[in-house]
Each structure stands twice: as C-alpha cells, then as structure tokens.
KESE-397757 format. One line per field, with one value per residue (C-alpha): z, y, x; residue in three letters. Coordinates in steps of 0.001 Angstrom, whole numbers, plus 500000, padded with zeros to 6 digits. Example, Ala and Ser with C-alpha at 12.3 -4.5 7.8 and 13.67 -1.06 7.14 Angstrom:
<recs>
z: [507800 / 507140]
y: [495500 / 498940]
x: [512300 / 513670]
aa: [ALA / SER]
</recs>
This chain:
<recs>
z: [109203 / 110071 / 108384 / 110670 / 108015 / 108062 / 105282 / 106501 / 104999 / 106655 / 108605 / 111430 / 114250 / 116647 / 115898 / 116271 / 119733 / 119669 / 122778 / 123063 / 125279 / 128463 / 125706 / 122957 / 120544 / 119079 / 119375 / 117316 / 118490 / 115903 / 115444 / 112125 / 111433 / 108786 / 107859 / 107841 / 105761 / 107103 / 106589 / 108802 / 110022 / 110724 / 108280 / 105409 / 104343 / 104218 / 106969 / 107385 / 110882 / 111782 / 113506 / 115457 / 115085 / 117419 / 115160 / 116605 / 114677 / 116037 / 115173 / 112679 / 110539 / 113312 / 113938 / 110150 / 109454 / 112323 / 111255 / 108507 / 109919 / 111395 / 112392 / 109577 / 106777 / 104885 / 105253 / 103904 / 106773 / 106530 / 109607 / 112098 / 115137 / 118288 / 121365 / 125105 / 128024 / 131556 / 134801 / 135510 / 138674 / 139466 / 139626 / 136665 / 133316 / 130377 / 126641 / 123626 / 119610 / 117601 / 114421 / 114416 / 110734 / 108428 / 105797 / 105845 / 102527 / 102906 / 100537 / 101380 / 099084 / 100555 / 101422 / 103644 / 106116 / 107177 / 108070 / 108571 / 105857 / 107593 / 108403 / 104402 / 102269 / 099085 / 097088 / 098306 / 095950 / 096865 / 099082 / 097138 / 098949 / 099426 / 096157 / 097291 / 097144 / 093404 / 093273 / 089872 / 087518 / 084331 / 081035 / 079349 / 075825 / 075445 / 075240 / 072491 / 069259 / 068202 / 066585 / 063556 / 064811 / 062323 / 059017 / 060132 / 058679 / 057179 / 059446 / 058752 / 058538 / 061228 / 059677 / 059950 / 061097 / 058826 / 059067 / 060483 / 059787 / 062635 / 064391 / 063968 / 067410 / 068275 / 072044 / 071568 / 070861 / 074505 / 077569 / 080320]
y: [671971 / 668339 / 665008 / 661887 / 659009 / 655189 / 652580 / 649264 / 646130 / 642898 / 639689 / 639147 / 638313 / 637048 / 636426 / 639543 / 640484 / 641541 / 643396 / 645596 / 648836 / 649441 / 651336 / 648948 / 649552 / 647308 / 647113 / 644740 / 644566 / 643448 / 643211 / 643043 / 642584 / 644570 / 644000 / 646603 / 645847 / 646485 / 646139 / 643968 / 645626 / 642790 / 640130 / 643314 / 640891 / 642191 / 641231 / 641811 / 643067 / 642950 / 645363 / 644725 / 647472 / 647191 / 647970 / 648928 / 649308 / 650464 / 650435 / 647614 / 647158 / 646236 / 643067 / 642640 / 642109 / 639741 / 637361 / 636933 / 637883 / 635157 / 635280 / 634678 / 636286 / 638938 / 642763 / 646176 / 648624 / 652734 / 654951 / 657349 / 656969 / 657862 / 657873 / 656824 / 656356 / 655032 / 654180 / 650929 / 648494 / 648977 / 652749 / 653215 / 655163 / 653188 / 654458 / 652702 / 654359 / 652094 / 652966 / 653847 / 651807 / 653543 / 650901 / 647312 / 645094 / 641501 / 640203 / 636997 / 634432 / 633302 / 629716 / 631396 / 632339 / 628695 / 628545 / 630315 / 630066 / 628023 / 625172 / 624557 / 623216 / 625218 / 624309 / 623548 / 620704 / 620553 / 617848 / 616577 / 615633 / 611711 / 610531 / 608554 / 604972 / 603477 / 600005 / 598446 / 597613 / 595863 / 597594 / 598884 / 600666 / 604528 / 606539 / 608695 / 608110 / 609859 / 612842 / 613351 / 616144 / 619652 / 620587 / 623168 / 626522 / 628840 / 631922 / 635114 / 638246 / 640654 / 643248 / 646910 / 650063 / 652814 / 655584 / 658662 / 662039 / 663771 / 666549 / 670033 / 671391 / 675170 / 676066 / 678371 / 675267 / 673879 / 675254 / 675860]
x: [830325 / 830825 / 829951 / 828492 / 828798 / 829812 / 830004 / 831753 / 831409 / 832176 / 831242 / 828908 / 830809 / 827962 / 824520 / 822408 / 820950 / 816965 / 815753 / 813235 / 813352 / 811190 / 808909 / 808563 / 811143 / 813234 / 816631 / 818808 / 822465 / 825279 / 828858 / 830661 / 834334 / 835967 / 839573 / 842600 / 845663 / 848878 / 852869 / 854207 / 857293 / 859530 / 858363 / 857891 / 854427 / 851173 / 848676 / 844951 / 844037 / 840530 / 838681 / 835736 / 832830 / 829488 / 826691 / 823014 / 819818 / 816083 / 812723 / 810431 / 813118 / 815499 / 812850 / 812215 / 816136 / 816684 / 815220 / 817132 / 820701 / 823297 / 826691 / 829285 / 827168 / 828418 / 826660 / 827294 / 826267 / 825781 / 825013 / 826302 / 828956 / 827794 / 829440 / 828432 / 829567 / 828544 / 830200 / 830728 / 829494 / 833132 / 833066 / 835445 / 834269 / 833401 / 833350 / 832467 / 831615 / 828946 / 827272 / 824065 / 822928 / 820595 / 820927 / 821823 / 822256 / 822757 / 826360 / 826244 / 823897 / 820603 / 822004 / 824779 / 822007 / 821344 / 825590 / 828362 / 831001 / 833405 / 830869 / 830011 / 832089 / 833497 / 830398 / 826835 / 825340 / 821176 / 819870 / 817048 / 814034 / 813404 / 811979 / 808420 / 809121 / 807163 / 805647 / 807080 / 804359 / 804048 / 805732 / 802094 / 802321 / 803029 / 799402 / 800823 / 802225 / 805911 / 805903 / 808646 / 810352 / 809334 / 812240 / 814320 / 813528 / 815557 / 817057 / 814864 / 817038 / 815346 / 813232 / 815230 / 813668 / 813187 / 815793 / 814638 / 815412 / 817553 / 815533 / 816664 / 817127 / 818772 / 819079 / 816586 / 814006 / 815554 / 813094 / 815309]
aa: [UNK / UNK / UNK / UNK / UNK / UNK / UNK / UNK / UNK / UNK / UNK / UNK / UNK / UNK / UNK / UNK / UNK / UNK / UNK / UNK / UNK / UNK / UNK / UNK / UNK / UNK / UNK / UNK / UNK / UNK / UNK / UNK / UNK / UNK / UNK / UNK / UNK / UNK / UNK / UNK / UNK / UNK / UNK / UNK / UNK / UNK / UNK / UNK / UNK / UNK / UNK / UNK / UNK / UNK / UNK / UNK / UNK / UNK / UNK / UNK / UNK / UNK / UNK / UNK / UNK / UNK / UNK / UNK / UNK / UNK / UNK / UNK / UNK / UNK / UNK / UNK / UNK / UNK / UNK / UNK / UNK / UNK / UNK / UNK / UNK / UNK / UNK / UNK / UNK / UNK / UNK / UNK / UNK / UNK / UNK / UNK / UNK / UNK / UNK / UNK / UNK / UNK / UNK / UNK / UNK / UNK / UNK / UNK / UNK / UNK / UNK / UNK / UNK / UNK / UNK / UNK / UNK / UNK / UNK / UNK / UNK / UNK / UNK / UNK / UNK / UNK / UNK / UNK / UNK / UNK / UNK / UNK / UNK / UNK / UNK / UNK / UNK / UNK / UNK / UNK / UNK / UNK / UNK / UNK / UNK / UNK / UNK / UNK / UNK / UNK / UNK / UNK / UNK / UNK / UNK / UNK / UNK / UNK / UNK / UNK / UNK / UNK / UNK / UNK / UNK / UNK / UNK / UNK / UNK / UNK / UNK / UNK / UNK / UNK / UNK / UNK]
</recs>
C-alpha cells in the first residue's frame, strides 16, 4: 500500500499562470515557498531555508481561484506529487515533481490580495473616499426637540430553567 498526499503551507512566489489546454481545460500554474528550519553548522544558529514547490491545479476551479490569487499571499495547499519528465530542446532529460492541489485555502486577509506583504506597511489604515465638497449654509433650528434620556432600570435576574429529572437509561434501552 502507498499514500500520495501533500499539505504545504506557504507564500506565492509568482503570480499564478492561467492557460488553457489544446482541449479547453484550465490550467492554473503556481509556486509557493515553504520554509525548512535548519542548524547552521558553523554559526550553531537556526536558519530558515526555503524551498520552492511548483504547484498545478485543473479544471473550473483552477479559473475560479485565479482570480483571486497573487504573488506574496499566503495559501494552505493539499494534493498529490506527480512526476514528469521530458527531453529537452537540448537533447538532455529533464525531471521535475509538482503537486497536483485538491484543495486550496486562502491565509492571507482579503486586503493582502491587492499587495504583496512587503509593499504595505505593518498596518493598513482605510483610504476613505473623497467626502463631496458642502456649500455652507445658514445655522437653521434643529427639526426635533431633545429627548430626556429614559431612568435606568433595575438588572432582572435571568429566569432559571426547571430542573429535570435524569433519564433512566440501561444498554439494553441503547439500539445498536
């Protein structure tokens, strides 16, 4: 028996490649890095070492998620590995494993689709949109009168449920 299964979660490295094969399918092409932590042996400090995995994804849902993918952005990715290989315009033999994704959950915010990480700064305030532009008129009299605001009340204690009576149950009352 043997088990085919990838989870990786990591950063887009490129923005995602949409093709479509010569019989209509889509084809979205993606690369994510995932990091690897390692001892450094001369230093003795800890270093992350990324690894770069080529990610491929078919079908509606390949066009559907597209759309909303950009490099930077953080994903959670599970699939397969598969392997190919080709010869080259060169003549020499060319190899490459990719995952084959099944599922793919966005981990990044919404606002971290419009950039990637490094081009925002720490926090994102909200541009607000250009206020329209208000003649000043003359001070005119409030249309309402004040209210005086209502007495507070008094906390009511919740009402309580009624106990109930545990059920008498046997395993011979239980159907399976």
């Amino acid at each position: 028996m043997s088990i085919n299964r990838v989870s990786i979660s990591g950063n887009l490295t490129r923005d995602p490649e949409l093709r479509q094969t010569q019989g209509g399918t889509a084809v979205l092409s993606l690369g994510v890095a995932v990091n690897d932590r390692r001892q450094n042996r001369q230093t003795g400090q800890w270093e992350d070492v990324p690894n770069f995995v080529d990610c491929v994804m078919f079908g509606a849902r390949a066009e559907a998620v597209s759309r909303h993918l950009s490099k930077g952005q953080k994903v959670a990715v599970e699939g397969r590995l598969r392997y190919s290989s080709w010869q080259a315009k060169d003549g020499s033999r060319r190899s490459k494993l990719e995952v084959v994704v099944d599922e793919l959950e966005f981990m990044s915010p919404r606002q971290a689709a419009q950039a990637p990480a490094y081009d925002r700064p720490a926090y994102a305030p909200r541009q607000a949109a250009a206020a329209p532009q208000q003649v000043p008129q003359a001070p005119q009299a409030p249309a309402y009168a004040p209210q005086p605001a209502p007495a507070p009340q008094a906390p009511q204690p919740a009402p309580q449920p009624a106990p109930q009576a545990a059920p008498d149950l046997y395993d011979v009352d239980i159907p399976f």
